[in-house]
C-alpha positions in Angstrom: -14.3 33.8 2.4 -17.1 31.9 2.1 -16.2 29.8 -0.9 -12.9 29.4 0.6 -14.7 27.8 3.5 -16.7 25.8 1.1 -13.8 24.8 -0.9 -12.1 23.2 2.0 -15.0 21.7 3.8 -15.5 20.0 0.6 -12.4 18.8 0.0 -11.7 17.2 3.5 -15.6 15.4 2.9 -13.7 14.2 -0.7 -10.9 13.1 1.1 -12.7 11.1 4.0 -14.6 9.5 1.3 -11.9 8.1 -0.7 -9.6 7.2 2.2 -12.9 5.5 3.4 -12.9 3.5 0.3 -9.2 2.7 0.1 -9.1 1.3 3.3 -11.9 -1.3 3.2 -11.5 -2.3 -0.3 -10.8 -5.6 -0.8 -9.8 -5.3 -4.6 -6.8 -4.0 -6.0 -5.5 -1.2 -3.5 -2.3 -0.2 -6.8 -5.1 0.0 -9.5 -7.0 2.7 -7.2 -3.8 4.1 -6.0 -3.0 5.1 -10.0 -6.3 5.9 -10.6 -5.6 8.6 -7.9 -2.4 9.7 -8.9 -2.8 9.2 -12.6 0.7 8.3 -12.7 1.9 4.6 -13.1 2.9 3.2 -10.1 6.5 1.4 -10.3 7.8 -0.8 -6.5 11.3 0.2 -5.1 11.9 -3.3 -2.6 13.9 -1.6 0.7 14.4 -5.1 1.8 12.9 -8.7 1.3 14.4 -12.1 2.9 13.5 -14.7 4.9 12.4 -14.5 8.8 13.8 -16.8 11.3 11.6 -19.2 13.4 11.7 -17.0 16.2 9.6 -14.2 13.9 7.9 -16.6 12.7 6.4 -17.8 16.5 5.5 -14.3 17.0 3.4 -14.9 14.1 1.8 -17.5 15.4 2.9 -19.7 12.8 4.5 -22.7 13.2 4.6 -24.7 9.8 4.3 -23.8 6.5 7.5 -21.8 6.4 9.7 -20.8 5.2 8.5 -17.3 5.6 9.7 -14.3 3.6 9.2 -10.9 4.7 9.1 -7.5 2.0 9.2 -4.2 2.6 8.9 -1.6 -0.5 7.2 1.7 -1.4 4.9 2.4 -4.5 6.2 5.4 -6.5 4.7 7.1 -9.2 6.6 7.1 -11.9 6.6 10.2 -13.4 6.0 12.7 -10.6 8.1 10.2 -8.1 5.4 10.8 -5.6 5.5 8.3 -3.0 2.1 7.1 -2.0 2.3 4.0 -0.1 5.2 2.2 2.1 4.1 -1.6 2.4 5.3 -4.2 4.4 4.4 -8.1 3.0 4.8 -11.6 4.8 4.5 -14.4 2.3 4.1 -17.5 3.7 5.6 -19.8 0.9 3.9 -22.9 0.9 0.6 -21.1 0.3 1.8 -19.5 -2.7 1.8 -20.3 -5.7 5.0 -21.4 -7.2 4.8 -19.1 -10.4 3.7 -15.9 -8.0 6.5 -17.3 -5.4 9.2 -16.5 -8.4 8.0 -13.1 -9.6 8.0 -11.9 -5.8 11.8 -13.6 -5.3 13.2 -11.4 -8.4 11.1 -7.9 -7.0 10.4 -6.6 -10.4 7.2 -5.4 -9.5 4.4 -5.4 -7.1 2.8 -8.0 -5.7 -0.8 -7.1 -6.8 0.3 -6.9 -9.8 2.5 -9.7 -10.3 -1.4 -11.6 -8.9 -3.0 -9.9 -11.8 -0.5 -10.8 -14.7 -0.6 -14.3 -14.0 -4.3 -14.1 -13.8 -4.5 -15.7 -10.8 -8.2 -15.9 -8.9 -7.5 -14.6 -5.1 -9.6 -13.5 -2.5 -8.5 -10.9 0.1 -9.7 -10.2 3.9 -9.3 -6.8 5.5 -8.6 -7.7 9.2 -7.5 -4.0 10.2 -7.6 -0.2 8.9 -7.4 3.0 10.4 -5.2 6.2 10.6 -2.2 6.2 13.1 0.5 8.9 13.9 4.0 8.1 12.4 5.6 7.5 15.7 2.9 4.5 15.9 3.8 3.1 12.6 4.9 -0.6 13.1 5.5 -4.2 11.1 3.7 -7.3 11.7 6.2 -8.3 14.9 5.6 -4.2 16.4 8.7 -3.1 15.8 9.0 0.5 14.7 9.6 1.2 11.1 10.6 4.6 9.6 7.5 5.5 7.1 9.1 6.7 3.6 7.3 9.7 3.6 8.6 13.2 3.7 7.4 16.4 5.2 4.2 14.2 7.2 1.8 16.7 8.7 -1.4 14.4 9.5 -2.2 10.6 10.6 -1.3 7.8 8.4 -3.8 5.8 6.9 -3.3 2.0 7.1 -5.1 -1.2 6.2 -3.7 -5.1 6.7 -5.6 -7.6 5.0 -4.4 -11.2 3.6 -4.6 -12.6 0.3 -5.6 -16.1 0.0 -4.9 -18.6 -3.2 -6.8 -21.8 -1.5 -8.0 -22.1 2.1 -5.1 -20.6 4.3 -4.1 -17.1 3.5 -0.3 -16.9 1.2 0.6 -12.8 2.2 -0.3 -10.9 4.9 0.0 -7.5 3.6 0.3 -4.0 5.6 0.3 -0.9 3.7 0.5 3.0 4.8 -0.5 5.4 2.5 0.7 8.8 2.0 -2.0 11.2 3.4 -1.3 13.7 1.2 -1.6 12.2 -2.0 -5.3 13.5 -2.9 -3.9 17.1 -1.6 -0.9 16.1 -4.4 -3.2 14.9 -7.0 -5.4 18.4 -6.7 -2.5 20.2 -7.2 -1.2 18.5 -9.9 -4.6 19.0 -11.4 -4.5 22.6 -10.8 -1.0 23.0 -11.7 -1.9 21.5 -15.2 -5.2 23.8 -15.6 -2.9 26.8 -15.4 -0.4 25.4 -18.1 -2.8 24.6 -20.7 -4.1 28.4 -19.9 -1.1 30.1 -20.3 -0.8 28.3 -23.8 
């Protein structure tokens, strides 16, 4: 019983520590996220197009539009784990042009698309936490659906922005799964017991 009590004490202190970390880094949150779920991590867009003014205002932005809004999840490839839904606002005339094309043709995240273009960025965290799913929002607080299945604790969060220059280019808000150290320990014991059994 005791161990049992240990085991779990220990793994909620693991998991506090690394949702800790996830949220305030200011690096790339997709490398850590496959570091965690040793899986590659391929981008399924729900929906990306442009805002009208109106959004826009709510933004408190009123020039450098137009203004393009994407909403997509992060999936491991192999398991098909979904660990993060993300919601992006790309404010077009501080993007890069190159960048600005990758995003338009969604073939693959946007961290990543920063990263194969070698671009130098630097990224501000301006909000993080843990929310029920009935409080998840986007950037104008409407209610969004979160793409996660059978959800039985808060959702971790974190909005930053990513700036190429002096303004910021995305705005970025991103909920990750809370289960997915729970997902990667089992996968981990799941794999233990295989090579076992051989």
């Amino acid at each position: 019983m005791i161990d049992s009590q240990f085991e779990r004490k220990a793994s909620d202190v693991l998991h506090g520590l690394i949702f800790d970390f996830l949220l305030v880094t200011d690096g790339r949150t997709t490398d850590l996220l496959e570091m965690l779920l040793n899986d590659k991590i391929i981008v399924h867009v729900i929906r990306q197009e442009q805002i009208g003014e109106e959004d826009a205002n709510l933004m408190g932005e009123s020039s450098g539009g137009p203004y393009y809004i994407r909403e997509s999840v992060l999936i491991g490839e192999k398991s098909r784990f979904v660990v993060s839904h993300n919601i992006a606002l790309v404010y077009s005339k501080h993007v890069p042009p190159a960048l600005f094309e990758k995003i338009a043709h969604r073939q693959e995240g946007i961290g990543k698309a920063i990263s194969s273009l070698g671009m130098r960025t630097f990224r501000k965290v301006v909000d993080s936490g843990f929310m029920n799913e009935a409080e998840t929002v986007d950037f104008f607080q409407r209610p969004i659906k979160i793409h996660f299945p059978n959800l039985q604790n808060k959702v971790p969060y974190k909005r930053y922005f990513i700036y190429f220059g002096r303004k910021p280019g995305i705005q970025m808000l991103e909920y990750f799964h809370p289960s997915i150290i729970g997902h990667r320990l089992q996968q981990g014991m799941t794999e233990e017991q295989s090579n076992k059994e051989e």
